[in-house]
Structures are given as C-alpha cells and as structure tokens.
C-alpha positions, 0 to 999 in steps of 0.5 A, spaced: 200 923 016 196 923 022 199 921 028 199 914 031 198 912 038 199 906 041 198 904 049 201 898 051 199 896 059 205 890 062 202 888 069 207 884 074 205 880 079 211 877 083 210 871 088 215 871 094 213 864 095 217 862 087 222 868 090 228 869 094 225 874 097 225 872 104 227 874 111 228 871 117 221 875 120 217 871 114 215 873 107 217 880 105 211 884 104 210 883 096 210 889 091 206 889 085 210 893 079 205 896 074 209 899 068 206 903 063 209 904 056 206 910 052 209 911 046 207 917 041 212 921 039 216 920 045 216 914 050 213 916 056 215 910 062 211 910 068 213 905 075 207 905 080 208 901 086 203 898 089 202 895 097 199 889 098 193 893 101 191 897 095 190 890 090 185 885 090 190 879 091 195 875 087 196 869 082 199 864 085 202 862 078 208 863 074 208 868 070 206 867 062 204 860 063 197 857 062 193 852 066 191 847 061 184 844 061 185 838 064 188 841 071 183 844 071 177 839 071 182 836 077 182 841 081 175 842 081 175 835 083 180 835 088 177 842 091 169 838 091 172 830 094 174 836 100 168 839 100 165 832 101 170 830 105 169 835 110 162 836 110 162 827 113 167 830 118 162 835 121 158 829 122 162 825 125 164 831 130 157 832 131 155 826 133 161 825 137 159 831 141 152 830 142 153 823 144 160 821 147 161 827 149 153 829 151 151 822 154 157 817 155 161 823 158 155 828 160 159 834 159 154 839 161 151 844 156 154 850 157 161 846 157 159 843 151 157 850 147 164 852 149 167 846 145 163 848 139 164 855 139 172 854 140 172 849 134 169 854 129 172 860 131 178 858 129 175 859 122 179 866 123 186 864 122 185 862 115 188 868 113 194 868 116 195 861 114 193 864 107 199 870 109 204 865 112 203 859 107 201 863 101 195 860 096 195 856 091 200 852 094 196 851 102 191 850 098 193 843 096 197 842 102 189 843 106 186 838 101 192 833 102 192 834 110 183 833 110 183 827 106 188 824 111 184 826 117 178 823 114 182 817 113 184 817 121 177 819 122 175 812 119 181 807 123 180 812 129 180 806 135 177 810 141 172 815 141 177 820 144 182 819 138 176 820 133 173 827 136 181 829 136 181 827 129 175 830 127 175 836 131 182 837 126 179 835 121 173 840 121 178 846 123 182 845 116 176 845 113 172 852 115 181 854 112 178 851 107 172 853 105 174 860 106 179 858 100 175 856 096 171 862 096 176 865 095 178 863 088 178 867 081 179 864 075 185 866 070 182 869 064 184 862 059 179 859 064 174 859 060 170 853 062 169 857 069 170 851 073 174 855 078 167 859 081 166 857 089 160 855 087 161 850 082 166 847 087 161 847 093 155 844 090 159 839 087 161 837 093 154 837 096 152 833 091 159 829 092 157 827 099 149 825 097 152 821 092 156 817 097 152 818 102 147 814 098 151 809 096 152 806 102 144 807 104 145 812 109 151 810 113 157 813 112 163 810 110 166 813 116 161 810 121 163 803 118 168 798 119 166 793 114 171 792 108 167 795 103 168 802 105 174 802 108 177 800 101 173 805 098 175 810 103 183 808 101 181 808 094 178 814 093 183 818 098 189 814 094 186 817 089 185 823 091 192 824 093 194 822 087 191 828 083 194 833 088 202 831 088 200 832 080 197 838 082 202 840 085 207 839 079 204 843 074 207 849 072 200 853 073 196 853 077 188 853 074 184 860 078 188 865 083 187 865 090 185 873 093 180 873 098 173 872 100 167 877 097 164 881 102 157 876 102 162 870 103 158 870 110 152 866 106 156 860 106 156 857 113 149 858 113 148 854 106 151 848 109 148 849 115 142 849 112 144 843 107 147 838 112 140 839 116 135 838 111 136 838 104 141 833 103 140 829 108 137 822 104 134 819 110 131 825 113 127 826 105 125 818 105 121 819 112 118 826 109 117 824 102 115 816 103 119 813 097 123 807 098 131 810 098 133 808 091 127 812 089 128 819 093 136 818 092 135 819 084 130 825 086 135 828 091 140 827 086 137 830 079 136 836 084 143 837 086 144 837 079 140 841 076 143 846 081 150 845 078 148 846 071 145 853 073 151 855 077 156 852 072 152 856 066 153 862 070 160 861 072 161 861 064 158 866 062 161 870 068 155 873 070 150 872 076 143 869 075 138 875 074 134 879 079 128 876 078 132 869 079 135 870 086 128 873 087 125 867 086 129 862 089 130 867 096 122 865 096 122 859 095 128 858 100 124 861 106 119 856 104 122 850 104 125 851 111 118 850 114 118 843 115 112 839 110 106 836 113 105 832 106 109 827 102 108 831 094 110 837 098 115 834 101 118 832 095 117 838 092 121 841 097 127 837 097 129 839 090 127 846 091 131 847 096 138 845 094 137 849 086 134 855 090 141 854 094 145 853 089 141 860 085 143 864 092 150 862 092 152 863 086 149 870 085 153 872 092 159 870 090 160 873 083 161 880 088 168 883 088 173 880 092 173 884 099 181 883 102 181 883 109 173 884 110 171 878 106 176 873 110 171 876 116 166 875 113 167 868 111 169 866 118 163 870 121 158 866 117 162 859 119 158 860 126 152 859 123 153 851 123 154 852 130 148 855 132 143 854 127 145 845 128 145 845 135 140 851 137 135 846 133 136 840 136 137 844 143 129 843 144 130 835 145 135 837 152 133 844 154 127 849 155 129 854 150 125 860 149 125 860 141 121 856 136 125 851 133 123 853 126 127 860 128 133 857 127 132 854 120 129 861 118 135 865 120 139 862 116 135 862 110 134 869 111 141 871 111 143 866 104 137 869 101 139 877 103 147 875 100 143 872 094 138 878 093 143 883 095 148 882 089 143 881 084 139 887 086 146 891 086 148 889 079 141 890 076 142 897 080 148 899 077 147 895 071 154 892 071 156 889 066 161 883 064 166 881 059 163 873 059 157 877 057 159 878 049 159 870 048 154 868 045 149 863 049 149 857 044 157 857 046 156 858 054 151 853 054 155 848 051 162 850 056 156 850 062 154 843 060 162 840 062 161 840 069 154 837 070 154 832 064 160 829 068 157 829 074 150 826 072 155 819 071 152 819 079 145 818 077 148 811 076 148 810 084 140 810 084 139 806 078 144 801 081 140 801 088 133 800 084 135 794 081 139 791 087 133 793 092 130 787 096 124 786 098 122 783 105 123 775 105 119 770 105 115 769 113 117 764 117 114 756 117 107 755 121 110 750 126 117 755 128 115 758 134 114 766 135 122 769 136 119 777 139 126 781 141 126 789 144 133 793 143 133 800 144 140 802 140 141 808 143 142 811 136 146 806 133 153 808 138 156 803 142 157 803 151 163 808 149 159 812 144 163 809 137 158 808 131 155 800 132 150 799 128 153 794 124 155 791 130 148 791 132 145 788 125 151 782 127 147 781 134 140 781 131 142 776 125 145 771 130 139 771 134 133 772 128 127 773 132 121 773 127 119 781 131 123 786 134 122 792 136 126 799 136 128 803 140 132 811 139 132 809 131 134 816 129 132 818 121 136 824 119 138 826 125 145 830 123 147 829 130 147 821 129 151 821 123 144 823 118 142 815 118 136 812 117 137 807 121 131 804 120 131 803 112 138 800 113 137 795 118 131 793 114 134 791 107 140 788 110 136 784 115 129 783 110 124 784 114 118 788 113 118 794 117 113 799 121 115 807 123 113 810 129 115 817 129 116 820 137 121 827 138 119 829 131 119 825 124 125 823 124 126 819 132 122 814 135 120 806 135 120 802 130 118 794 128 120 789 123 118 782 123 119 777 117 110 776 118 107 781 114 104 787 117 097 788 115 096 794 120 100 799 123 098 806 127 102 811 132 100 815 137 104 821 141 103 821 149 098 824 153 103 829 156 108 831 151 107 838 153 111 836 160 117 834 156 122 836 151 124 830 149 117 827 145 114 819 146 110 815 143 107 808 142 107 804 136 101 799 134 102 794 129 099 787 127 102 782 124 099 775 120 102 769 123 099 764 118 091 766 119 092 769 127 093 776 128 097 778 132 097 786 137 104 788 137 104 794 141 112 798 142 113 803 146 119 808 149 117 811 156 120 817 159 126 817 160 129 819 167 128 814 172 127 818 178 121 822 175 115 816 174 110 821 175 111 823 167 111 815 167 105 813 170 100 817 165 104 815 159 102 807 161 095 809 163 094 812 156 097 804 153 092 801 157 086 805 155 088 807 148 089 799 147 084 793 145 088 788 150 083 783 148 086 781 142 093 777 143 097 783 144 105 782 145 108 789 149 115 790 147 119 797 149 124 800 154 119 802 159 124 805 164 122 802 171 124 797 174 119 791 176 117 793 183 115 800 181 108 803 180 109 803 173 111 796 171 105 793 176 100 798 174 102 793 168 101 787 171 095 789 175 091 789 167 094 783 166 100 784 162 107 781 165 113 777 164 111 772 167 119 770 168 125 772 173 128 779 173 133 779 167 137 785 167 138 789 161 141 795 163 147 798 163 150 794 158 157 792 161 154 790 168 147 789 167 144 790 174 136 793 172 131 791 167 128 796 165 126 793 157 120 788 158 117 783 154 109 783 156 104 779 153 096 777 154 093 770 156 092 768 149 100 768 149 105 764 153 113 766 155 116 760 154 124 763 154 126 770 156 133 771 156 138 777 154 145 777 149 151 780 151 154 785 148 156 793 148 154 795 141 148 800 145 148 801 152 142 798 153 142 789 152 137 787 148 132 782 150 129 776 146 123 771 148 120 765 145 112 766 144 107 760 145 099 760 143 
C-alpha cells in the first residue's frame, strides 16, 4: 500500500483589541501562532512565533467568520462619502487659508507656509493611532469623527470656527487615506470591493457628482436649505451604515499597512483637486455649458472606476503597456490646453489615466513601517504642488507654474509604471488570474454599474438648464451696476456668494459688471461663479479672463450681447497678479450700447502700474460710440489715473460715493463712467458686507 501523506496548515491570528490581553502600558504586542500539523506515520507539531515585525499585518475580524456581500458594498460606500467628505473639507481650508487667513487677516507668507506644513505633516501619526486603536474599528470611528466635522464645518458661525473645524477635519482625513491604502481584501471578497483604488476613485467621482449637483457651489459653502438638509441627510445616512458596521460580526477587508509606492496618493489628488475634477475649471476650458461638461467629467470618472474595479477582481494590476500608456497620457494633460476639443480630451484622459496609475501602484506588497511612511511623505505633496501653483499670483517665484503640476504627474506615473514594470520583470503571478475574464468582468461590472446612477445629475441639469430671460421693455430706464466680489467671501472672509446673489436680485440692474470672479480657482472653493450667478439671476453673460482662464471680470446683462472681446494689459510683465479689460456690446432694442469693464492694479500706493493700464483703455478703445466704463479702478477721484479719465471725457459726473472698505465706506475706488451719449441721473451704492468692497448701482439716460 503506498504511503499517504497529508499536510494540514492552521494560521491563528489573535486581535488584542477582541481580547483580554491587555496592560496598564497599552496593547500587548501581539503574537501570531502558526501551527503545522504534518501527519504521515507519526504526527509531527510545529509552533512557530511570530512578532508583529516579521508579518504584514493583522485581521481585525473574528476569526471563522465571513463578511457578507452587502457589508461589503457598504463599507465601500462609507469609505468613499469619506473620501468625498475630506476632499470638500480640503477646499473649505484652503480657502480659509488663502482668504481669511492671507487677506482678511494678512498673515505673511512665510507663517502661512508653516500653518500648511504643521497640518499635513500630521499625516505621521496615523500609524500610531493604527497602533494605539487598532484597525477596522479606527477606521470606522475616523469615517464617523470626519462626517461630523464636515457637518461642523457647514454650521461653523465665524471664520475662526470654520478654519478649526476644517484643519481637524483634514487631519483625520490624511489618517484617513493612509487607512484606506492600507486595506486588503479577505479571500471570500471576491467582488474586490475593498482595493484603495476602487475606494479613492469612487470617491473622486462622489465629490464631482456633489459638486455638480449644486453647480459648482459646495455645499459647505452654502447656507441655503437645501444643502443643508442634504448634508443632514447624507451624513445621517452616512452614520447609520457605520453603527451598522460596526455591529457586524466580520469585518469585509483587513487593515495591515500602506504599500511601499503609497506615495502617489498625495500627488493624485493634488492633481485631481487642482485640474482634473474641478467642474468649473473644465467648463471655461472646454466651453460647454455646465449640464453638458458635467456628464462628460463624470463618464470619465466612471470609466476609470470600471478599470480599477475589473482589475481589483481579477487581483491583478493592469498590463505594462497599460500603465505605460496612462503615465504618458498623464504627463500630457497636466500641460494646460490651449483648444477647446483638446481641452475636453484632456479632461477625461486625466482621471482614467489616474485611476490606471493608481490602481497598478497599490497592487504592490504591503510594506509595514515603510508604507506608513511613505504615505505620510506623499501627503505633502497637496501642500506643495496647490500652493506652489498659486503661489505666482503674490510671490516671485522662481520656477514655472507648470513645474508643480508635472512633479506631481511624474511621481503618480513613476509609482504606476514602477509596479507594472516589476511585475512583467519578475513575471508575478495571481490566484484571481485563473478566473475566467467573462466571470471577472461581470464581478467588475457591481461597483460601476451602481455607480452610473450618478450620470442622472447631468440629465437632470440638461432638462432643467434655463436660458437668459427676456430683455427688459424699451421704456425701462437702463439700470448698470459694478461689484468686485472678492471672490465670492464676505468682509470676514466666510463664503457670500449667495449673500451677494441676494444683493444683486434685490437691485436688478439690466448690466453688472464683475470683479474677482474666480472659475475653478481650488483656493476659492473651485466655483465657477460666473455660471452660478448667471443661471440664477438669468442674464446673459460675458467672460474676460485675466490672472489666467480661470480669474478675472465678467459682464451680465438681461439686454442680449451681440459682441464681446477681452484683451490683457500692456504691463502684465511688471506683475504677478495679471489684469485685463473686458469689451462687451449690448442691444438695447436697436441701440448699441459699449460696455467696457476693467480691474486696475490692485496696490494703491503703486499708481505708476496704473497709469499705463488706463492710457491702454484710452487708446485701445473707440469712445465715440456710447460707451459706459464699469470697474474697480483702485484710485481715488483726485489722483492722476481717475482724472486722466476725466480729461478723455469720461466721468461720474456725480459726488464721491464711497464703496471701500465695506463696514466704513471712506474711498470710492469702483466707478461708473460714461460718454456724452449717456447721462447719470442716480448714482449711489447698497450697504452690505457680503464682499469687502460696496457695490455701486447708477440709472443711465440717452
């Protein structure tokens, strides 16, 4: 008879946090006991001992219990509402440090870099509270502790409550992200909805689907009913699925460390949050109208969830040529389009060449300490690659903007190709490889199918989009308004846009002109301002683009705009921040009328940057045609740059009305101008401190 063998391998893991095993010093170091039985004419035992620096991690679950299905599926979607939760709080601090802290405040510079650099370097303690709480349970109470921030963060009264709230808020979600890379799926979950990338393009699309919900406007920035009770809603919700969590008896994934190229993830989202899943930016890039590039940005946010999901299934990360393919295409789109039909190729390449690059990256090997580290280390590239971006607007700084967006772009593309390049090398090879592609794709097909419910925002947006209203009758008198709305924040540096929609409804001048209109600036919350105001207020509008595409002046009028061009000033060269005019020309049943809008230089003490911007408004444009000139010129009506206007023939015509500073008016530096062909009758400003600045509202007579 031949002899039998058999081999029988029993893996114990013990989690101190479901134990006894505790002392007054903390959490006992954990044991792992690995018993093998060998049987063949005698039994052979062997007990091996294991500290906890010779293993990758350890399962936070009991032992002999498998996660069902549907925990599954909510985990993911309570990991990913966090995701989005975190990425909307990194918004709210970052303008709260551009504007409150940088303008209302004007902390310096180098302080302001060392508030930045203190937050994110935070990031390192996530380990020890992965050691000192334990895994799956700190996980749940992170997604719980950052859905009730955010909660704060949107009921924060004052500006310094709000920076608190969100500084917490954004700590515990680097904790966060570091925990999410660190996740590993048990065996039995076979739909791979544990992988970090699934979880972090989920929630990248999550944020975009909310974000153009609302058009453009978080809700965080809002103090309407709406958002607010879908906030209530969506965290009561949220909360719900976590104590639900939390009662189950197994948890879907264990939690062991981050892989060694976790680096990328800082990067990746730096790169997210700056260009590619910021809606409003894509609208100005693209031209589309919002429903329209909203439903384009979201089937590619989708698509890259369908690889990433069909890859996690399989177990495998996606082919060299593959990673290879998306590192190039990512290196590409980082440069800025100058075309609209690139520009919308772009914005879909970016987020699937992302989503290819992440998900190669973290297939690697968990690499305990060192993939805490590098994760942490990765985080302060958000810091660097945002701010060093938008650091040319206020500083001289030596390298090109562009250099910021490529670093990041090179190291995501390096951690995507590093992996696929060294699994092709060593020609590594998976279990989930042995299961046919048909059963993979329709495991893959779960997540993205669920998902796609989101393409229904767009589709409401396209019915629901209004058009401009009808003009006003030919016997109303011509209402014109100029508002510099300090990029939609109040005197105290809290968000007002709605506040400044309230002022401009209750006036309704027939023409405005806009000053500090951010669209897609990430330091202004990524608004597009411009579109927002329009389809609420339903006026036809007109963009001038000065700093860069995305900041600058703009015109709406209720007349139609039958014309409308925008030219830079002669001496941006000498400054950091660029300026511009607008020309725009308006039908007022059969009369054309000139609107020329402007924002001069900024710093009043420095009127020789001025005094050449004006000159270029007075050659440049025709003023024999009735023209109206609408602007923050920043001068006062007895310096050389406002009577430089009035010798050409343009002036108020009225008494000094103050419009600066907000609380105690005591300088006009925002002008209404007009030619002989149109007469002042009303000139007066409206109290308010939904900007820093008044906005001034005139009556116009032909």
């Amino acid at each position: 008879m031949a002899q039998q063998t058999a081999t029988t391998d029993f893996n114990i893991t013990m989690n101190p946090s479901a134990s006894r095993f505790r002392n007054r010093g903390g959490l006992q170091n954990l044991a792992v006991i690995v018993a093998e039985f060998r049987c063949r004419d005698s039994p052979q035992v062997t007990f091996a001992w294991r500290t906890p620096s010779t293993v990758a991690g350890t399962f936070d679950n009991q032992v002999n219990r498998s996660p069902s299905p549907l925990a599954g599926f909510v985990t993911l979607l309570v990991l990913a509402l966090s995701i989005a939760q975190g990425l909307q709080l990194l918004r709210g601090l970052l303008a709260s440090l551009s504007v409150y802290l940088g303008q209302i405040r004007d902390i310096e510079s180098g302080s302001l870099a060392g508030v930045i650099l203190l937050i994110f370097l935070s990031a390192v303690a996530a380990s020890l509270v992965r050691r000192f709480i334990g895994g799956w349970q700190c996980l749940l109470i992170l997604a719980a502790t950052l859905a009730l921030l955010r909660l704060a963060d949107q009921l924060a009264p004052t500006p310094d409550a709000r920076l608190g709230v969100e500084i917490a808020g954004v700590v515990v979600w680097l904790w966060m992200l570091q925990f999410v890379a660190s996740i590993s799926p048990l065996p039995s979950a076979r739909s791979g909805v544990g992988r970090p990338a699934v979880v972090l393009l989920l929630g990248l699309t999550i944020d975009t689907a909310i974000n153009g919900a609302f058009e453009t406007l978080d809700p965080s920035f809002s103090t309407a009913l709406g958002p607010l009770l879908f906030t209530i809603l969506s965290i009561g919700a949220q909360l719900a699925m976590i104590s639900w969590l939390g009662r189950c008896h197994a948890a879907p994934f264990t939690i062991v460390s981050p892989p060694s190229l976790a680096f990328c993830i800082g990067p990746a989202l730096a790169l997210e949050a700056l260009l590619f899943q910021s809606l409003a930016r894509q609208v100005v890039l693209i031209g589309w109208e919002l429903p329209a590039t909203f439903a384009w940005l979201m089937a590619g946010n989708l698509l890259a969830i369908w690889i990433a999901a069909f890859c996690s299934v399989r177990g495998l990360s996606p082919p060299w040529w593959a990673s290879i393919a998306a590192a190039a295409a990512l290196l590409v789109s980082v440069i800025q389009p100058e075309h609209h039909a690139w520009a919308a190729i772009v914005a879909a390449a970016g987020p699937i060449a992302i989503g290819v690059l992440l998900t190669a990256a973290l297939t690697t090997k968990h690499a305990g300490g060192r993939g805490w580290i590098s994760a942490a280390t990765g985080m302060l590239a958000v810091p660097l690659v945002i701010f060093g971006w938008y650091a040319h607007y206020q500083l001289d700084v030596p390298l090109p903007q562009f250099v910021f967006v490529v670093f990041a772009a090179t190291l995501v593309a390096l951690a995507g190709c590093f992996e696929s390049l060294r699994l092709l090398v060593t020609r590594a090879r998976s279990a989930g490889q042995a299961q046919s592609v048909r059963t993979s794709w329709q495991q893959a097909a779960l997540v993205p199918a669920i998902a796609s419910v989101l393409l229904l925002l767009p589709l409401y947006h396209v019915i629901t989009w209004r058009s401009a209203d009808h003009p006003p009758a030919a016997d109303v008198p011509v209402r014109v308004a100029t508002y510099n709305i300090h990029q939609g924040f109040d005197l105290q540096g809290m968000p007002s846009l709605e506040r400044i929609l309230a002022v401009v409804e209750q006036e309704r001048p027939h023409v405005i002109a806009l000053q500090e209109v951010p669209r897609g600036w990430v330091v202004n919350g990524s608004v597009d301002a411009l579109s927002w105001l329009a389809q609420r207020l339903r006026m036809h509008s007109a963009w001038g683009p000065a700093a860069d595409p995305l900041w600058g002046n703009a015109v709406l009028s209720r007349y139609p705009i039958v014309h409308m061009e925008h030219h830079p000033m002669p001496n941006n060269h000498d400054l950091n921040l660029d300026r511009g005019y607008l020309l725009v020309t308006v039908n007022l049943h059969g009369d054309l009328v000139q609107v020329v809008a402007t924002h001069l230089h900024h710093i009043e003490s420095e009127p020789h940057h001025r005094i050449p911007q004006v000159a270029e408004l007075l050659n440049a444009v025709d003023w024999s045609r009735p023209s109206v000139l609408l602007g923050d010129l920043n001068a006062q009506p007895h310096h050389a740059e406002i009577r430089m206007l009035a010798a050409a023939g343009l002036s108020p015509r009225h008494p000094v009305v103050p419009t600066y500073p907000a609380d105690h008016p005591r300088r006009q530096i925002d002008y209404i101008m007009t030619t002989d062909a149109l007469a002042i009758v009303e000139l007066r400003s409206a109290p308010t401190d939904a900007s820093d600045h008044l906005p001034l509202f005139a009556t116009l007579v032909r």
